[in-house]
Structure formats: structure tokens, C-alpha cells
Backbone bond lengths (Angstrom), bond angles and torsions (degrees), N, CA, C in turn:
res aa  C-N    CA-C-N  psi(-1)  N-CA   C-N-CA  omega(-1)  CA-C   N-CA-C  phi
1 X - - - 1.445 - - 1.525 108.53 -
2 X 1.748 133.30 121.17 0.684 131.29 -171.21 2.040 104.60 -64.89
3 X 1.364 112.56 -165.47 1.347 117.21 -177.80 1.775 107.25 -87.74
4 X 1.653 104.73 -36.64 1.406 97.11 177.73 1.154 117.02 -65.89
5 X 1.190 117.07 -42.03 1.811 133.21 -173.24 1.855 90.57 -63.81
6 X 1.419 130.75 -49.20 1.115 93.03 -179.29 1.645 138.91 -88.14
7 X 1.277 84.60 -10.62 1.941 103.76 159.41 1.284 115.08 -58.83
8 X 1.310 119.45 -1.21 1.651 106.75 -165.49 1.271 94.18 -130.79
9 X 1.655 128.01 -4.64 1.577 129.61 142.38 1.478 119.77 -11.24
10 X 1.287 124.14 130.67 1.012 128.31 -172.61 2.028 113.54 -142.94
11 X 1.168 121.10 105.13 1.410 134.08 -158.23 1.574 100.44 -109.54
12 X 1.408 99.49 164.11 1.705 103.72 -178.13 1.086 124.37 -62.90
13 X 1.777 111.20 -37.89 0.832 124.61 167.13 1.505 141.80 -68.13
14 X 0.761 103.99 -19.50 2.068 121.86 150.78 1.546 105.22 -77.81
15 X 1.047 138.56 -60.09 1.371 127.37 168.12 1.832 125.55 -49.91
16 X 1.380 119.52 -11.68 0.644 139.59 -141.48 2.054 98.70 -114.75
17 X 1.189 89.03 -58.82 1.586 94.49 179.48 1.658 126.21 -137.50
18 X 1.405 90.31 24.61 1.922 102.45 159.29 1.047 112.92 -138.98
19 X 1.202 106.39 103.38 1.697 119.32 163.51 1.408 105.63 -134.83
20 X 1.867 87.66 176.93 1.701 97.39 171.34 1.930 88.47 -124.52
21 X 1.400 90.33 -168.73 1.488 88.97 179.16 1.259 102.46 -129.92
22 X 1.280 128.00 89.85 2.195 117.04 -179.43 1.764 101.28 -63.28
23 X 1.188 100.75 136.36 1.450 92.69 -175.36 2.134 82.41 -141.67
24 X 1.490 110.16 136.78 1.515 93.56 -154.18 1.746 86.32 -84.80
25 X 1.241 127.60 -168.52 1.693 141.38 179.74 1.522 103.07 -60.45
26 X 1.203 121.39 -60.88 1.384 116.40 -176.99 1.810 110.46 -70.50
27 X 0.845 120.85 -5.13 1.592 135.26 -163.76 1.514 128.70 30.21
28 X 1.915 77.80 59.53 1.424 96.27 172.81 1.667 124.34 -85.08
29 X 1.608 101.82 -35.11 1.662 107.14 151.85 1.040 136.57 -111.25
30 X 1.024 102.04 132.69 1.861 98.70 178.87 1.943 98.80 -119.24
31 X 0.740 87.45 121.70 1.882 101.36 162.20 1.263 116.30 -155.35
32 X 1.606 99.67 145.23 1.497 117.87 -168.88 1.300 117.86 -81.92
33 X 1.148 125.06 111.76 1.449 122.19 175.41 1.729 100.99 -96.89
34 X 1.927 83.32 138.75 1.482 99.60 176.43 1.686 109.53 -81.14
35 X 1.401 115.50 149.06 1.463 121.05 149.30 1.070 148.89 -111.47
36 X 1.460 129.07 92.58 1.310 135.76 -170.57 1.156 126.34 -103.22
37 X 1.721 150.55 126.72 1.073 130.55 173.60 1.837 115.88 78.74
38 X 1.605 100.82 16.02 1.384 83.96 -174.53 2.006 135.47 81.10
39 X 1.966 84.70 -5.21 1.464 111.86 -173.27 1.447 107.04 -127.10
40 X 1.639 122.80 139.46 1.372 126.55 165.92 1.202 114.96 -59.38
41 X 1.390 137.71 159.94 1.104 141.52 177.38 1.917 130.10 -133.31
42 X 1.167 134.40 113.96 1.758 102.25 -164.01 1.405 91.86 -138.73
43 X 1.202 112.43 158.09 1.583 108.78 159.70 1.637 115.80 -97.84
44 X 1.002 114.22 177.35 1.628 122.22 -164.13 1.573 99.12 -53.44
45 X 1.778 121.15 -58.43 1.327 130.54 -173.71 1.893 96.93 -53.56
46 X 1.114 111.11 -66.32 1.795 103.89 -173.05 1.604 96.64 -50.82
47 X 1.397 139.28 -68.70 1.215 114.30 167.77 1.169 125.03 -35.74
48 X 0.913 165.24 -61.71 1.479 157.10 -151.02 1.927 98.66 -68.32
49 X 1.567 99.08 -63.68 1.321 116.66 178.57 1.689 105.85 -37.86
50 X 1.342 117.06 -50.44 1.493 116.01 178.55 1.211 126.54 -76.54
51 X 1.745 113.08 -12.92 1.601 120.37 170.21 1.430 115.78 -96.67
52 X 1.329 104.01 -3.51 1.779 109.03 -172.31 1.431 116.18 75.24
53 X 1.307 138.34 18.38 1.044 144.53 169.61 1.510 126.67 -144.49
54 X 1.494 110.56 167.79 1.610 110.22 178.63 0.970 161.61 -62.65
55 X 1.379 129.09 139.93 1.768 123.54 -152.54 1.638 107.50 -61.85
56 X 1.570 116.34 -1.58 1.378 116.38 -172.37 1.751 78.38 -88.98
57 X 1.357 136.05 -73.28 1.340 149.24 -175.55 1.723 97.62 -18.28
58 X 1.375 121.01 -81.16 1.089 114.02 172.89 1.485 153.50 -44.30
59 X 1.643 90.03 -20.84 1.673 107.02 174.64 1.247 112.69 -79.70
60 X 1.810 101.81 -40.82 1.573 101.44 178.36 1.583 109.43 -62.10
61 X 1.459 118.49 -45.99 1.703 116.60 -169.52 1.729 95.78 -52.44
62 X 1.185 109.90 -69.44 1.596 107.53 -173.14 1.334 129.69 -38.50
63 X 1.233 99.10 -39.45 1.705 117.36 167.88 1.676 112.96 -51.65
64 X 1.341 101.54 -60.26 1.306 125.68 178.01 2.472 109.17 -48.89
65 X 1.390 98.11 -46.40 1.254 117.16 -174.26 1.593 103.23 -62.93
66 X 1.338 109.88 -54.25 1.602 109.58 173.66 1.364 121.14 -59.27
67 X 1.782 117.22 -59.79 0.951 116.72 147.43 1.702 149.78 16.64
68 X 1.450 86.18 -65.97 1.708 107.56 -173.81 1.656 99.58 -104.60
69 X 1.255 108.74 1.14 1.495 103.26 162.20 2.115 96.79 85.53
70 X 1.275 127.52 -5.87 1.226 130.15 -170.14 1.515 87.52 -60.08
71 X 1.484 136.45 -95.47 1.102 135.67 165.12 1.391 137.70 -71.07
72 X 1.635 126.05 147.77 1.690 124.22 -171.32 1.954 89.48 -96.64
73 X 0.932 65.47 129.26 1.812 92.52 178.21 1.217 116.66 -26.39
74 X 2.076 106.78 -67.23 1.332 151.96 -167.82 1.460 100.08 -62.22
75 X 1.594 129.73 -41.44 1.514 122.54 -173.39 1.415 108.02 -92.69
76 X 1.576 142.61 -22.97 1.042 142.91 158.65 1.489 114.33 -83.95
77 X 1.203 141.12 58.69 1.391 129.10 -176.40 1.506 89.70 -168.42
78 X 1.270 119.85 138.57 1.364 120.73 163.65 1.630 112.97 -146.34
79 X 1.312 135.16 121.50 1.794 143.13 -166.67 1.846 91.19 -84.09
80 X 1.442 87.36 118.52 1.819 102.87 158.37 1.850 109.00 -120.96
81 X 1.468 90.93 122.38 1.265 131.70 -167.38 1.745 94.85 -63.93
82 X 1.284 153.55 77.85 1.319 150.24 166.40 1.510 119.85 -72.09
83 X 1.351 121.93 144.06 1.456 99.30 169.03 2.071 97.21 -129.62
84 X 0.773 98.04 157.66 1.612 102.27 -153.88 1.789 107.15 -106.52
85 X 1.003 107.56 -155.36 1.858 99.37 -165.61 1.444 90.08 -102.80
86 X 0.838 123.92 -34.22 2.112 131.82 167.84 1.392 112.52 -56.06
87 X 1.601 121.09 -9.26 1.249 123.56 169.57 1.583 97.94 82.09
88 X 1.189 132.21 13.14 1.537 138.91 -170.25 1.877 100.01 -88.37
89 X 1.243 92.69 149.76 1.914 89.98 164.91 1.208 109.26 -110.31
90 X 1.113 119.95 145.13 1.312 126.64 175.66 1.657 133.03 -128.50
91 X 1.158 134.53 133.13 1.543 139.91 -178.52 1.183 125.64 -94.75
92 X 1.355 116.46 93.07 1.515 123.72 -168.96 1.590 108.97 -92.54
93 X 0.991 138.73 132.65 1.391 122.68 179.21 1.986 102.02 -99.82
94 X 1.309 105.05 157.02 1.372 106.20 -162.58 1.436 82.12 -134.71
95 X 1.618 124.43 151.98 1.536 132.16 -155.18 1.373 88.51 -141.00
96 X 1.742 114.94 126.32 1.610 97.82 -165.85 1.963 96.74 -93.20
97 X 1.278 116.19 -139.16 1.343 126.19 -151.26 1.476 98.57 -99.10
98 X 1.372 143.30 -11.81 1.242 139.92 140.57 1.521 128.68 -41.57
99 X 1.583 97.34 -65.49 1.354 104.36 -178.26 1.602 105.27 -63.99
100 X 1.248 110.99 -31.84 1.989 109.34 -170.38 1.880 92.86 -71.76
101 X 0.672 133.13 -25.97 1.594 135.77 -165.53 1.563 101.75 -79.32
102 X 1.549 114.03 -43.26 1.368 112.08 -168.79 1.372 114.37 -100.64
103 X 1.635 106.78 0.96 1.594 112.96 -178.17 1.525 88.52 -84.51
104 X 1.647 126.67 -42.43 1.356 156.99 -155.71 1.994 82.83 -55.11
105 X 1.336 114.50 -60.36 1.372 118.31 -142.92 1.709 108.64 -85.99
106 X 1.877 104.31 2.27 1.335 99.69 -179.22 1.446 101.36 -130.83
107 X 1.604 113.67 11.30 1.332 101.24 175.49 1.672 120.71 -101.26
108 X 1.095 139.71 106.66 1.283 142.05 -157.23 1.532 90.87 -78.11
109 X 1.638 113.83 113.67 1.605 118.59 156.76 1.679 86.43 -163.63
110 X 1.366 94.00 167.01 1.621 124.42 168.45 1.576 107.84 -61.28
111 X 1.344 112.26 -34.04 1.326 126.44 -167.78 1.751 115.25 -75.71
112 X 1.649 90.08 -36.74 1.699 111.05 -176.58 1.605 98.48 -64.58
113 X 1.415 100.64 -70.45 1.286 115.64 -176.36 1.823 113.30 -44.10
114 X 1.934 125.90 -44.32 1.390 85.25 155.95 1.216 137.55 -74.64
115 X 0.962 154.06 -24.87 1.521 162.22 -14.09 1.956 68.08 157.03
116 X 1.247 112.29 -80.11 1.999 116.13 -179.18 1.302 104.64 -37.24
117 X 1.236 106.76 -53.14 1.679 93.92 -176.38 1.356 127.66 -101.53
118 X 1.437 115.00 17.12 1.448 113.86 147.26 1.285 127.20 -71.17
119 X 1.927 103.60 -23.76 1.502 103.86 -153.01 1.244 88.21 -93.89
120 X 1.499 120.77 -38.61 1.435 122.45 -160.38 1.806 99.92 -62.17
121 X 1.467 105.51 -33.80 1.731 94.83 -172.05 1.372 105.94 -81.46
122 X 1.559 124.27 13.11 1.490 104.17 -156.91 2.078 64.47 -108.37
123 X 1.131 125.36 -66.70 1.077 133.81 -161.74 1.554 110.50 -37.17
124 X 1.512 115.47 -40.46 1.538 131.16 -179.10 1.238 96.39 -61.03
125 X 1.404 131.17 -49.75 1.594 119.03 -150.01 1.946 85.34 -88.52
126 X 1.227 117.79 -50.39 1.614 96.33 178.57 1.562 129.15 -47.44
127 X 1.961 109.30 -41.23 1.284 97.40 151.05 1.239 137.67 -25.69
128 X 1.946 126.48 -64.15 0.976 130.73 -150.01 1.377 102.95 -98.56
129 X 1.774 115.86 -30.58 1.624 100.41 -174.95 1.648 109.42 -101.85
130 X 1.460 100.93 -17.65 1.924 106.21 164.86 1.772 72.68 117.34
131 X 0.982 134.76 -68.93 1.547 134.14 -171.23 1.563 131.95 -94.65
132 X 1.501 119.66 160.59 1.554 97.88 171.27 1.460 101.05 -142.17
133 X 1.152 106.80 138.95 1.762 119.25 -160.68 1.714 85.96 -95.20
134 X 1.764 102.87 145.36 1.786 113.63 153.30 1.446 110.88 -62.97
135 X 0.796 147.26 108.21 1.684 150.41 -161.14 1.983 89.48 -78.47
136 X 1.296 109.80 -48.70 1.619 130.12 -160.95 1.813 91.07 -75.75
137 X 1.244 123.02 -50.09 1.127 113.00 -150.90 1.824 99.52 -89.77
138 X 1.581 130.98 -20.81 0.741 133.89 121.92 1.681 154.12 15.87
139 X 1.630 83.37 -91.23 1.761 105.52 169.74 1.836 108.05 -69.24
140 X 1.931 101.00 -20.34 2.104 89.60 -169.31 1.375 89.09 -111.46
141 X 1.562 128.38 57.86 1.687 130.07 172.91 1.476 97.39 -33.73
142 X 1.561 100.09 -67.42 1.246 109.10 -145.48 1.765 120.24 -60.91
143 X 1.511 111.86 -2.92 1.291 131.40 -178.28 1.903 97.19 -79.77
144 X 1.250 107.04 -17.36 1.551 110.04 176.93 1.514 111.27 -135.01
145 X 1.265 114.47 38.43 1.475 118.73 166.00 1.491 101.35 -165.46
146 X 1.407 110.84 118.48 1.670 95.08 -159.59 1.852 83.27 -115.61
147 X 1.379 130.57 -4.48 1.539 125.25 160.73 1.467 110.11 -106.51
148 X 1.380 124.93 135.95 1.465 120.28 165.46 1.456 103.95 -48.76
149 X 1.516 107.31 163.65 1.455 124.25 -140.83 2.091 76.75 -120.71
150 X 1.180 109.74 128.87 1.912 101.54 173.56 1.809 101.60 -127.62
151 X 0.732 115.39 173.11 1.355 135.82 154.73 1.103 122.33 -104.19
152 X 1.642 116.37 121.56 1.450 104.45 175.05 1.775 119.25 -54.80
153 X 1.337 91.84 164.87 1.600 99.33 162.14 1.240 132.81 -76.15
154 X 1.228 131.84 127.39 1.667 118.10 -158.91 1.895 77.25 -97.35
155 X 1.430 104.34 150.34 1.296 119.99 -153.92 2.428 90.49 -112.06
156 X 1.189 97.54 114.60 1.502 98.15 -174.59 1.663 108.14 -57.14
157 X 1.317 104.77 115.68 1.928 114.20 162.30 0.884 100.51 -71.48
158 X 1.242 122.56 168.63 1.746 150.37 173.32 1.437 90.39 -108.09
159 X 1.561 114.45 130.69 1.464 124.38 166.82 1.362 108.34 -74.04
């Protein structure tokens, strides 16, 4: 397995407990984007779901994206191994934040178009401050800390 292919590994446990939540201005979508590697992650259905249109729409753009040589298949694509309530395994492919950007830039919806300028403002402020804080997830701590948080007491030595 080369190094990119395994950077772009994707486990339950990263799917599991790093995300963000895009939720668009009017909060008509909300979908969870995974985080792995420092990279977004979606499958075709959360794409579609986040462009407002169909998983046929998206297969063709992506198709189309490799295609023209814009993106290599192999560095935007990563297989998560699922196993389902039928006891079945399953191979979902997950499309990281490249491919969602360039599916983003040829799909004509209201949805696409916010979807650009969420990312572009989230991306601008990491440019300029190096990071970008959940402002939302933030202000509702206490929805994820249900005891105040203390510091122990550092206990005085004798020099």
C-alpha cells in the first residue's frame, strides 16, 4: 500500500467520532462530514444530499472529474469496511474534500452554491488565523460536558 493510499484509510472509528456538522444558513441541510487525516470526507449520498441533487448527478460529475484527468481517482477515494445488521460487510467508498469541492463547482443548485461559501469562509479564516473554531459547538459546552471541568490542586512542597 503506497503512503497516500494509506493516509486516506478510513476506520470506524474516525467515522465514528470526528465530524463537523454543515448545516446550510437557512438550515435546510445538515450533513455530517467525516474527519480524517486533517481531510473532509463524504460518500456519494451525503454529496448529493449536500448539493441538492442525485446520486445519478454525482456519479456522472465524478466520473466526468477523473475522466478529464482534473483529479486521480486513487488519492480522493477511500473504502470503509461496514458490517450491517444482516451481519453482511459492506464497501462504501468515501470521496475526500477535493473531489466534494470539484463535484461542488459543476453542480448547478442553490444548495451547491451555499455549500462554496461555507467552505470558502471556513477555509479563509484558517488561512488567516491558522485555525477555525465551531462557534455553535462552543457556545452549547455544556451539551458535551455534563460535570464542570476543575483542575486539580497542585499541593505546596517545601523547598
Amino acid at each position: 500500500m503506497q503512503n497516500n493510499e494509506k493516509k486516506n484509510q478510513l476506520s470506524i472509528h474516525d467515522e465514528l467520532t470526528e465530524f463537523l456538522l454543515y448545516t446550510s444558513p437557512d438550515g435546510e441541510v445538515k450533513v455530517e462530514v467525516f474527519l480524517h487525516n486533517e481531510n473532509i470526507w463524504l460518500t456519494q449520498k451525503r454529496i448529493s444530499e449536500l448539493f441538492g441533487v442525485g446520486i445519478p448527478a454525482i456519479s456522472k460529475h465524478l466520473s466526468n472529474i477523473f475522466e478529464s484527468c482534473e483529479l486521480v481517482e486513487d488519492s480522493v477515494i477511500s473504502i470503509l469496511e461496514t458490517t450491517a445488521a444482516d451481519g453482511k460487510t459492506y464497501k462504501t467508498r468515501y470521496y475526500n474534500l477535493d473531489a466534494i469541492i470539484s463535484v461542488g463547482y459543476r453542480v448547478n443548485s442553490s444548495k451547491a452554491t451555499r455549500f462554496r461559501i461555507w467552505a470558502t469562509k471556513l477555509l479563509k479564516e484558517y488561512m488567516i488565523k491558522g485555525f477555525v473554531l465551531d462557534d455553535k459547538r462552543l457556545k452549547n459546552v455544556n451539551r458535551f460536558f455534563t460535570e464542570p471541568f476543575r483542575f486539580p490542586m497542585q499541593q505546596d512542597k517545601p523547598y
